[in-house]
C-alpha positions as a Markdown table, in Angstrom:
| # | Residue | x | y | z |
|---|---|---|---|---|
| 1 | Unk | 146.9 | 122.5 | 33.4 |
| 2 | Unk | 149.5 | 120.1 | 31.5 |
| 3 | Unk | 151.1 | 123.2 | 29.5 |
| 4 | Unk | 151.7 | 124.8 | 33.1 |
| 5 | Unk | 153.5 | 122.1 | 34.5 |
| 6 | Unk | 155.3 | 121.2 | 31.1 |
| 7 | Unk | 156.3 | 124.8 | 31.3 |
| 8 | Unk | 157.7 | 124.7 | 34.5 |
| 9 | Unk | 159.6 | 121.6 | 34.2 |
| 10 | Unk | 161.2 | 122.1 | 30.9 |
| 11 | Unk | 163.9 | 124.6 | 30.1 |
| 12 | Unk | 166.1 | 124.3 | 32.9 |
| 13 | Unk | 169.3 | 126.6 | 32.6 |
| 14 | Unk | 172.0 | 127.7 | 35.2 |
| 15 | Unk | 170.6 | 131.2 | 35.9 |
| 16 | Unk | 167.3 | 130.0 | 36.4 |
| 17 | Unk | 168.3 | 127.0 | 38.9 |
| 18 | Unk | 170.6 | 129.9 | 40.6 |
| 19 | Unk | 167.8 | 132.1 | 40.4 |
| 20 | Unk | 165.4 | 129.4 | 42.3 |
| 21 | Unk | 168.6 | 128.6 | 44.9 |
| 22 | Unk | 168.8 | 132.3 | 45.6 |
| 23 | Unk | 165.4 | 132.8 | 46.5 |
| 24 | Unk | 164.7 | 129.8 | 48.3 |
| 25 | Unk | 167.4 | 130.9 | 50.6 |
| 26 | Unk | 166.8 | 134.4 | 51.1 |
| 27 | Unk | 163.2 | 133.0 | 51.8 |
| 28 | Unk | 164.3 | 130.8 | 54.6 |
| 29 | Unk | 166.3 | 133.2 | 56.1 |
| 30 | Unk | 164.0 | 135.9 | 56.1 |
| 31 | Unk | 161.4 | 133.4 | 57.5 |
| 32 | Unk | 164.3 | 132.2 | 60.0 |
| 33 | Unk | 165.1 | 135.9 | 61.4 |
| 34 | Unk | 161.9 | 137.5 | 60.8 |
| 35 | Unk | 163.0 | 140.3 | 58.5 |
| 36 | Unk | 160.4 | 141.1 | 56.0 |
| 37 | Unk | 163.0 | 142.5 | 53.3 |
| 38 | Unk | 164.7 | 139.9 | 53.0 |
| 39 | Unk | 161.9 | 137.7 | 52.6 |
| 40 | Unk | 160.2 | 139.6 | 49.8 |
| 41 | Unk | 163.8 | 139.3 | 48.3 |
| 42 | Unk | 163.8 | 135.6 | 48.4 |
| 43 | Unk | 160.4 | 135.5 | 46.8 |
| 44 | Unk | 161.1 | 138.0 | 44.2 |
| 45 | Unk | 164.0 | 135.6 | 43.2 |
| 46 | Unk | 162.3 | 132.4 | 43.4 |
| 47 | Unk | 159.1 | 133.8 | 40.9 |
| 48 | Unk | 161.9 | 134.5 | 39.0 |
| 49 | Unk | 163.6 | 131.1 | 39.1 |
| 50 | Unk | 160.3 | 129.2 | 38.9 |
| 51 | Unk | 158.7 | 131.3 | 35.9 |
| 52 | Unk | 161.7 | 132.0 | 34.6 |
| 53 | Unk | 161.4 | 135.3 | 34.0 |
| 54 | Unk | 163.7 | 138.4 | 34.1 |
| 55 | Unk | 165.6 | 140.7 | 32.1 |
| 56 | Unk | 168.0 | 138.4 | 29.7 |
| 57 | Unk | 165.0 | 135.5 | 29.5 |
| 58 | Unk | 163.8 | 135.7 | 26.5 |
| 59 | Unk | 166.3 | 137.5 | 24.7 |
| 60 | Unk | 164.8 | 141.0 | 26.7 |
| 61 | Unk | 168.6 | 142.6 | 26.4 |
| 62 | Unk | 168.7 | 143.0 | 23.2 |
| 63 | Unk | 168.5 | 146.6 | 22.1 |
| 64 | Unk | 167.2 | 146.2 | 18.2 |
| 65 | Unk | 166.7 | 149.5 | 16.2 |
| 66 | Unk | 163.1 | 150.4 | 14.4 |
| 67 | Unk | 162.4 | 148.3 | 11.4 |
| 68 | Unk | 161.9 | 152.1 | 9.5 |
| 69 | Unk | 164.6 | 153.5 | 10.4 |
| 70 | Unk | 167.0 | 150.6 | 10.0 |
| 71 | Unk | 167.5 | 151.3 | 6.2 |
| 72 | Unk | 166.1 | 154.4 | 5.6 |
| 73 | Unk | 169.2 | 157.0 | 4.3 |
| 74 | Unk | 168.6 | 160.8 | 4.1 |
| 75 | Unk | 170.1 | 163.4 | 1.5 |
| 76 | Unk | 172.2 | 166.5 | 3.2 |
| 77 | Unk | 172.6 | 169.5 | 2.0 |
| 78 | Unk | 174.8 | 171.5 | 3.1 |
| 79 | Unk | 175.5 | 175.5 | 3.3 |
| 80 | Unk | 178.0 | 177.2 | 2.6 |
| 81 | Unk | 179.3 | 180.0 | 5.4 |
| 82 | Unk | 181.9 | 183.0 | 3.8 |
């Protein structure tokens, strides 16, 4: 139980506290004029915040080639056409 709350109160960043202020809001408002979307918005955004999850967390951007492939080199022949 200490990990969880460790986790959640440790790594702060901008994106993730605009993350959490996003969601929150859209939340409230969606709560406040009874529009479901928009509520489902806000909470998408605050799991985000909160777990601090999402694309460009954890480095999840990056587009790194295969390990194989990275320094493999291949011989070409070629043909001559007359």
């Amino acid at each position: 139980m200490t990990s969880i709350i460790a986790k959640l109160s440790s790594g702060w960043h901008l994106m993730r506290i605009f993350r959490t202020a996003i969601g929150l809001a859209a939340f409230v408002e969606g709560i406040r004029m009874h529009d479901y979307a928009i509520g489902i918005l806000g909470v998408f955004f605050l799991y985000q915040g909160i777990t601090d999850t999402g694309c460009c967390s954890s480095a999840g951007c990056v587009a790194r080639p295969p390990k194989d492939e990275k320094d493999k080199t291949q011989d070409i022949t070629y043909e001559e056409i007359k």
